[in-house]
C-alpha positions in Angstrom: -28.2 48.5 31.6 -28.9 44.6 32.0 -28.6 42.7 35.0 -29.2 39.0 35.6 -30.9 36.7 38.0 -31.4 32.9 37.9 -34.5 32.2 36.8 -35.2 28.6 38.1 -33.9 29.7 41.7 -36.2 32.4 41.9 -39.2 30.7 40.8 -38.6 28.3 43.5 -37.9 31.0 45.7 -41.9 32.3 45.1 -43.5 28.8 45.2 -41.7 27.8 48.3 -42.4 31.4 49.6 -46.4 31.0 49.0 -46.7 27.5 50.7 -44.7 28.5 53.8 -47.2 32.0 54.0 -50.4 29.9 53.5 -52.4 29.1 50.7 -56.2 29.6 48.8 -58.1 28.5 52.3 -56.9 31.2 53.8 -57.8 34.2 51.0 -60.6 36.9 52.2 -62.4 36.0 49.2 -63.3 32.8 50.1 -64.7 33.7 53.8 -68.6 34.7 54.4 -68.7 34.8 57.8 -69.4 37.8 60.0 -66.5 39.3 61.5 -66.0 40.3 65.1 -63.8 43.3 66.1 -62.6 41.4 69.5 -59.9 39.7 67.8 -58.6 43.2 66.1 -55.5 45.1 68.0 -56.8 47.5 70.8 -57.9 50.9 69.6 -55.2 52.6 72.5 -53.7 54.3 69.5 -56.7 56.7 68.5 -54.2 59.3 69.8 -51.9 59.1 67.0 -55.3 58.8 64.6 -55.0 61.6 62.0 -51.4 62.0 61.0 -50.1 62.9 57.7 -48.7 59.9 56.0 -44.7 59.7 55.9 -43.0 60.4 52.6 -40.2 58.3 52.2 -40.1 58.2 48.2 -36.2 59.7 47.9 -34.5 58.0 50.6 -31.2 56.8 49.6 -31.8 53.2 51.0 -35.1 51.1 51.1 -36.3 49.3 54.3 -39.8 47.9 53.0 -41.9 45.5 55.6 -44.7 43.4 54.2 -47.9 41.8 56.1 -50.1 39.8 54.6 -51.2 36.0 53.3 -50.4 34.0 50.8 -50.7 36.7 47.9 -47.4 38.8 49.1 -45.5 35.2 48.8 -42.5 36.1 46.4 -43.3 39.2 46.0 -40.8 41.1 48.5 -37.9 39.3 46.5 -39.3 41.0 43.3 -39.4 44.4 45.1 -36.2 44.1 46.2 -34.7 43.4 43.2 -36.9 45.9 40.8 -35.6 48.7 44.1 -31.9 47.3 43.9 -31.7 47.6 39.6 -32.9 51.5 39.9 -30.0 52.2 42.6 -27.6 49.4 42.6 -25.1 50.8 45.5 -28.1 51.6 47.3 -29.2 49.4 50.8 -32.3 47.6 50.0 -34.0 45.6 52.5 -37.7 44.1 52.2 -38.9 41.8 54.8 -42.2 39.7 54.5 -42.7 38.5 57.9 -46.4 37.3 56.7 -48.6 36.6 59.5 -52.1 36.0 57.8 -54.9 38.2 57.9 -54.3 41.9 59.3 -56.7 41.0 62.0 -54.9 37.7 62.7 -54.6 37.7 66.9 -51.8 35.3 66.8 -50.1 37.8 64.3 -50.1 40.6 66.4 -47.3 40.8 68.9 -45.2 39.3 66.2 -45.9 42.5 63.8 -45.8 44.8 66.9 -42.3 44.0 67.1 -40.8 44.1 63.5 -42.1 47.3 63.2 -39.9 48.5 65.9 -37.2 46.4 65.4 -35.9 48.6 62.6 -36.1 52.1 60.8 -38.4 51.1 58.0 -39.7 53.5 55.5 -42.5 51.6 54.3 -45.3 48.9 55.1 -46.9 47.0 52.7 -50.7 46.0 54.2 -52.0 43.1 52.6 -54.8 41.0 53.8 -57.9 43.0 54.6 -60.7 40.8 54.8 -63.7 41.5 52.7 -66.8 38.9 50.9 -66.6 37.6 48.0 -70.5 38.3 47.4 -70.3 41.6 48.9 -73.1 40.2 50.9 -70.7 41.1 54.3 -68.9 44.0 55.2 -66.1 43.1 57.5 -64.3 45.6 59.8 -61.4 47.3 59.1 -60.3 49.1 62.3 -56.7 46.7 62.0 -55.9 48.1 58.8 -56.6 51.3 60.5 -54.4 50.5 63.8 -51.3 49.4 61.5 -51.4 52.2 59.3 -51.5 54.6 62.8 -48.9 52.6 64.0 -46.5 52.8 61.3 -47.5 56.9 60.7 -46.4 56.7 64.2 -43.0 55.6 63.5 -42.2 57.8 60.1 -43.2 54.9 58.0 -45.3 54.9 54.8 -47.9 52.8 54.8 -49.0 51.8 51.4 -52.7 49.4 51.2 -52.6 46.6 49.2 -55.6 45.4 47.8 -55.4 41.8 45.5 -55.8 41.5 42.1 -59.0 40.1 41.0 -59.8 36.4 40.3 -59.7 35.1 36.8 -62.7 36.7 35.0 -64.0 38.7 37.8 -62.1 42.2 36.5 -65.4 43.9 38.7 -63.8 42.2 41.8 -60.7 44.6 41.4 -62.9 47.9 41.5 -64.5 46.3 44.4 -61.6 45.6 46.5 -59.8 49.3 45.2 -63.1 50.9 46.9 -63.0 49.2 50.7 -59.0 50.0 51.0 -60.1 53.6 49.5 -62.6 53.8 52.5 -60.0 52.8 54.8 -57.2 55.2 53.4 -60.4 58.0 54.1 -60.6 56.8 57.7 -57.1 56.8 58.2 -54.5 58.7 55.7 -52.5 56.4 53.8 -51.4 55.2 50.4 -53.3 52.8 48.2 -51.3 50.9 45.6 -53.8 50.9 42.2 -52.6 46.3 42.3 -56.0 45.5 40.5 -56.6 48.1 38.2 -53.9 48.1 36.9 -54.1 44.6 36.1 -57.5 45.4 34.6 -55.7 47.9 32.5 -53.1 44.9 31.4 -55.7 42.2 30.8 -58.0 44.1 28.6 -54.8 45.0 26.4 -53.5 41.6 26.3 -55.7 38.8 27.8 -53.4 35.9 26.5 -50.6 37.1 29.6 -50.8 34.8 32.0 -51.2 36.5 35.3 -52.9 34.3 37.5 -51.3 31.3 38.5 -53.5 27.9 37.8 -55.8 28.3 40.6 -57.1 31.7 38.9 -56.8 33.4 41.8 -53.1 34.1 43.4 -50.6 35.7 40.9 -48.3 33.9 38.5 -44.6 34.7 38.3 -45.5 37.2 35.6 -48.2 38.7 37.4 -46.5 39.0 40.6 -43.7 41.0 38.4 -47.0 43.3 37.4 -47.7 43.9 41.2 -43.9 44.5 41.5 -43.7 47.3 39.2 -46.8 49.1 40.8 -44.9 49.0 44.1 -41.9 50.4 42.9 -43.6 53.3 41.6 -45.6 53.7 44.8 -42.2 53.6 47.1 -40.0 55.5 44.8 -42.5 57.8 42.9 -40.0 56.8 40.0 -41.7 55.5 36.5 -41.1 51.6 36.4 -40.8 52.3 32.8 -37.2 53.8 33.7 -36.2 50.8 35.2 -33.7 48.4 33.0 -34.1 45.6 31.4 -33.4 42.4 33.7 -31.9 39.8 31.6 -32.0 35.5 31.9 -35.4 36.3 33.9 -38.6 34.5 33.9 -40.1 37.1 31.8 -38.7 38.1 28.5 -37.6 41.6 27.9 -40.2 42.4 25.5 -43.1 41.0 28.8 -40.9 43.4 31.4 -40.4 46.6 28.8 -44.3 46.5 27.6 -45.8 45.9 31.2 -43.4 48.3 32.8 -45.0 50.9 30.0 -49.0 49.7 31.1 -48.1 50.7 34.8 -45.5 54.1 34.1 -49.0 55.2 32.0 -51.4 54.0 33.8 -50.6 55.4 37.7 -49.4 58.7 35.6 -52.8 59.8 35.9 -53.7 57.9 39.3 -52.5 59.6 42.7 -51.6 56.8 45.3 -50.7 58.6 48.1 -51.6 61.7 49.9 -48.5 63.6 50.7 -48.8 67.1 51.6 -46.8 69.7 49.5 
């Protein structure tokens, strides 16, 4: 099955999307600074601390709701269309209401709300601060206090830590391990984003993933990050997703990298349900 989607609307669609959600001064990696925990949301909700994380793989309709900077910027229209192309008469709704860091004070009412606004079954958690040198260690008790939060509400939370920078592969190893930690403080799912771009890269470094800046995504590499989040929310192989036709990447780019991830996470457990 083929479906179709105009290409030069939606690469508009992403670069309009990433100035509007903010831009490279505003990426963790960039930021040295020590980080206080009096601007993180209150820690009323240690009651709730400890529950099992949701699974909402085989509902019949998707309600996905993204946080996060600059580097989720396009990518909930990706999502929605990889989600929509596995079960076209299904509802699909994903929602990237932004908002900065996951710490961001001025963020937090805002996100309080959408996540009560709707029934969502997942949350995509982008935006945990960490140092580029490693020379910092900054907190992560609002990772923490969303993931509780959307546990609360039946929602599965699903940690999403960046890609690495344009020959810095180490950096994605590095990033995997804090949102590892976090998912060990407080149960939750931890999308594989920059291994498996690792995994990608060392089979074929002439894809361009990064856009120009070398360090958000390109159309093709958001489309990578895609396909790992489909196979996280669905448990469904993105290599059993078809072909999209009059994309931005060819078929042969979508059937090879939808291969990398269906092999790669094969042998890679992103979430913790209990049997």
């Amino acid at each position: 099955m083929n479906l179709k989607i105009s290409t030069l609307k939606f690469i508009g669609f992403i670069a309009i999307s990433s100035m509007l959600l903010g831009c490279v001064s505003d990426d963790p990696r960039v930021l040295e600074q020590t980080q206080s925990d009096s601007n993180s949301p209150p820690v009323s909700d240690q009651a709730i601390s400890g529950l099992a994380v949701p699974d909402n793989r085989f509902n019949q309709n998707y309600r996905v709701l993204m946080f996060g900077n600059s580097h989720v910027g396009g990518l909930d229209q990706i999502i929605s269309v990889l989600l929509k192309a596995n079960e076209p008469t299904s509802d699909v709704v994903v929602s990237n209401v932004g908002g900065g860091f996951l710490d961001q004070p001025q963020s937090i009412a805002m996100r309080e709300n959408e996540l009560k606004k709707t029934t969502w079954t997942h949350l995509i958690l982008q935006g945990q601060k960490y140092s580029q040198s490693g020379a910092t260690l900054y907190s992560t008790s609002s990772a923490q206090h969303w993931i509780r939060s959307a546990k609360s509400l039946s929602i599965t939370p699903i940690l999403f830590p960046e890609h690495p920078q344009r020959n810095r592969p180490s950096e994605a190893t590095y990033v995997q391990g804090i949102h590892l930690r976090i998912a060990d403080k407080e149960s939750s799912c931890v999308a594989p984003v920059g291994l498996v771009w690792n995994h990608v890269q060392a089979l074929r470094p002439e894809l361009y993933l990064h856009a120009p800046d070398g360090n958000h995504a390109s159309p093709l590499g958001k489309l990578l990050t895609g396909y790992v989040f489909y196979q996280v929310i669905t448990g469904q192989d993105a290599a059993l997703l078809p072909i999209i036709t009059d994309w931005f990447a060819s078929e042969d780019e979508q059937a090879w990298l939808k291969e990398q991830v269906s092999e790669f996470m094969s042998n890679h457990n992103s979430c913790p349900y209990e049997d």
